[in-house]
C-alpha positions in Angstrom: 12.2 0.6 68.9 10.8 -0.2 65.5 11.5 2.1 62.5 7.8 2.6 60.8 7.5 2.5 56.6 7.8 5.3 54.6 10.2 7.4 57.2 13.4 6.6 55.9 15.3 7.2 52.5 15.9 4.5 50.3 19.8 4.5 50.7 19.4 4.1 54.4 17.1 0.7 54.0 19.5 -0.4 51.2 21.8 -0.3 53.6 20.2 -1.7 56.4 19.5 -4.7 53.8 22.9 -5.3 53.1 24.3 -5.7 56.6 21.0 -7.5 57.7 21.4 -9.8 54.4 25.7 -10.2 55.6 25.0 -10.3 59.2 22.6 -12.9 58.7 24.3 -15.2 56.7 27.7 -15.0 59.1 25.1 -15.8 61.9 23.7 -18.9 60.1 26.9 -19.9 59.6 28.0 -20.0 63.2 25.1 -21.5 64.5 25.2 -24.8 66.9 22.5 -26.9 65.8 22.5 -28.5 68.8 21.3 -25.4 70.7 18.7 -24.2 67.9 16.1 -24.7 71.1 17.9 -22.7 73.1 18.1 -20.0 69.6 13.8 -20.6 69.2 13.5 -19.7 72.9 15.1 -16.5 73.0 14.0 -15.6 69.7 10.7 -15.8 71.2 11.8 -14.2 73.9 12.2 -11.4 71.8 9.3 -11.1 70.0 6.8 -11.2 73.0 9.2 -8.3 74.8 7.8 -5.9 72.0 4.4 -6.2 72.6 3.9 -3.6 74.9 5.0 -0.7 73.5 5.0 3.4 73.7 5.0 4.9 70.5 7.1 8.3 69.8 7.0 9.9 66.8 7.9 7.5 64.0 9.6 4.4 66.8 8.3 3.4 69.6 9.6 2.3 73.3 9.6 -1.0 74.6 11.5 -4.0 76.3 14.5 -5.1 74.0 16.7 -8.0 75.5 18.9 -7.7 72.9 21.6 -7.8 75.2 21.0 -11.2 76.9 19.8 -12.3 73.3 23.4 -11.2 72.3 25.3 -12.6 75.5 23.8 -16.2 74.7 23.7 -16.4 71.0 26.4 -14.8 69.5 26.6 -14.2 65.8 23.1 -16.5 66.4 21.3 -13.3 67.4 21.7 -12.2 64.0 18.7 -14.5 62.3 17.0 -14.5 65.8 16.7 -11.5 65.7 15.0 -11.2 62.2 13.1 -14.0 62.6 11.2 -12.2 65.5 11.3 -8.7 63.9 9.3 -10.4 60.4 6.7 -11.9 62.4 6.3 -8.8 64.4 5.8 -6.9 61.1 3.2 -9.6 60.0 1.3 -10.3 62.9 1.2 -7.0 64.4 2.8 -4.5 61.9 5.5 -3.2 64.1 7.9 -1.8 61.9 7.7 -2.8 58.4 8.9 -4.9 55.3 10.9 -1.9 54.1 12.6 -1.1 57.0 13.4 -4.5 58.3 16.6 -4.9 57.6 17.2 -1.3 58.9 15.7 -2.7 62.2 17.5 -5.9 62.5 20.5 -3.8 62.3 19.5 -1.4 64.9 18.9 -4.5 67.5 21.2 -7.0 66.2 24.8 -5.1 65.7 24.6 -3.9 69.9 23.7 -7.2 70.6 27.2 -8.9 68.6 29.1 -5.9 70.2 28.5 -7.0 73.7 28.7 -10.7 73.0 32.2 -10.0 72.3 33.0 -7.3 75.2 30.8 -8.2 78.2 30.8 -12.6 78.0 34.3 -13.2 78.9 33.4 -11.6 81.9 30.2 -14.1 82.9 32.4 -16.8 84.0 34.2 -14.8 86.7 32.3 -14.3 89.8 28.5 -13.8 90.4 29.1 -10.4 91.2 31.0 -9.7 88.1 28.7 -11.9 86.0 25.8 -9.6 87.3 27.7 -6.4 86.8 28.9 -7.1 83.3 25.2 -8.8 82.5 23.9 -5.4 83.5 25.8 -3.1 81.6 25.3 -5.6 78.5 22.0 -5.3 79.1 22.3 -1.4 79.4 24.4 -0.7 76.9 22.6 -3.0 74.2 19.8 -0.6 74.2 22.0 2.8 74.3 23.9 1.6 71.2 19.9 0.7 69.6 19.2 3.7 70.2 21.7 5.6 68.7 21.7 3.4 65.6 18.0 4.3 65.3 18.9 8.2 65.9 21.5 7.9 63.7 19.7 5.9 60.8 16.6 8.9 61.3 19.1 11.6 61.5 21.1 10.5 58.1 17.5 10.3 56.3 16.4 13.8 57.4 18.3 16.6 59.7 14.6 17.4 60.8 14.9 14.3 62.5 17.1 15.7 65.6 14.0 16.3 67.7 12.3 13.2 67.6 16.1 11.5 68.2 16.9 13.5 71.3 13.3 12.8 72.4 13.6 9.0 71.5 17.1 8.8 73.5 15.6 10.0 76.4 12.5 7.8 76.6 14.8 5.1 76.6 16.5 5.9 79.4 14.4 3.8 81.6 14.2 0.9 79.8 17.9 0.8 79.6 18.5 0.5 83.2 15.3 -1.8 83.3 17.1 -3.6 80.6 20.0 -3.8 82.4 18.8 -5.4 85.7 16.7 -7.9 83.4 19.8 -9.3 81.9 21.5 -9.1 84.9 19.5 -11.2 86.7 18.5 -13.6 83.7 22.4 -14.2 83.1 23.3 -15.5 87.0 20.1 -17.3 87.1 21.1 -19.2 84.0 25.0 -20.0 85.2 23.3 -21.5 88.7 20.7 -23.7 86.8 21.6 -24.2 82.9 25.5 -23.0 83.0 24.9 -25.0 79.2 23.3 -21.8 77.4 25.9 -20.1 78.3 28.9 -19.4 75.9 31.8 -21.4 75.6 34.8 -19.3 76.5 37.2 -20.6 74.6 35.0 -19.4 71.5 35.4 -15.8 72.8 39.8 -16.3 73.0 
């Protein structure tokens, strides 16, 4: 789900810049050094789940994790996320320099969203943790996906095609998505309850 250079307008990856730039900061900010291992790991995490992609048109489809990067970080995700987006873009040239910001926006906002809705519920039961893991998960990469629609669509109506097309080649990986962090989540509260986040953070 990387936006390539040279497709959108310059107002859009101003933009993007800012609330990468802002987003970034309040994630630094809010970081606990004493889990910056736990930040590194997922962070990789995240770049190695891009390395097999699809490309469609000018984004491509691939495993996110956004949403269990988002669960366990926090605000965190923010840098973690564009710390793994920067060396994608200079080891592999996913994406871009231009857009980054753009694209750390696209993965990074979905994955604060359900940090906030979905984590309260992961110390409840291992059925509810699972359920709201999953639709973290699932609805990380719906709301990436719409961001990326949305950012295409706002640079050029032309772009409507490709969007529709792009939302429904995700539709897969968001239910794949969804069992991934589903899974990932309860494994972590039976063996390394640690990583998870302290709920009195989230009151």
């Amino acid at each position: 789900m990387h936006i390539s250079e040279g497709v959108l307008s310059g107002q859009i990856m101003a933009a993007g810049g800012v609330l990468a730039i802002a987003g970034t900061a309040i994630g630094l900010k809010n970081i606990d050094y004493d889990k910056i291992v736990n930040i590194a790991i997922l962070s990789s995490a995240f770049f190695v789940a891009s390395l097999i992609h699809v490309n469609i048109g000018p984004s491509s489809v691939h495993l996110i994790l956004n949403g269990i990067v988002g669960i366990l970080l926090g605000w965190a995700a923010f840098p973690a996320i564009l710390v793994a987006l920067l060396l994608q873009v200079v080891f592999f040239q996913y994406g871009g320099l231009t857009p980054l910001g753009v694209n750390t926006v696209i993965m990074a906002v979905p994955a604060i969203f359900v940090y906030y809705v979905f984590s309260p519920f992961i110390w409840k039961s291992y059925k509810i943790t699972f359920t709201a893991s999953f639709f973290a998960g699932a609805f990380s990469v719906f709301f990436s996906a719409i961001l990326l629609g949305s950012a295409l669509y706002l640079t050029e109506k032309n772009f409507l095609e490709v969007t529709i097309l792009i939302l429904g080649a995700h539709l897969p990986v968001i239910i794949i998505e969804g069992i991934i962090t589903g899974f990932c989540v309860t494994f972590f509260k039976k063996v390394y309850p640690e990583i998870l986040p302290n709920l009195q953070k989230l009151e």
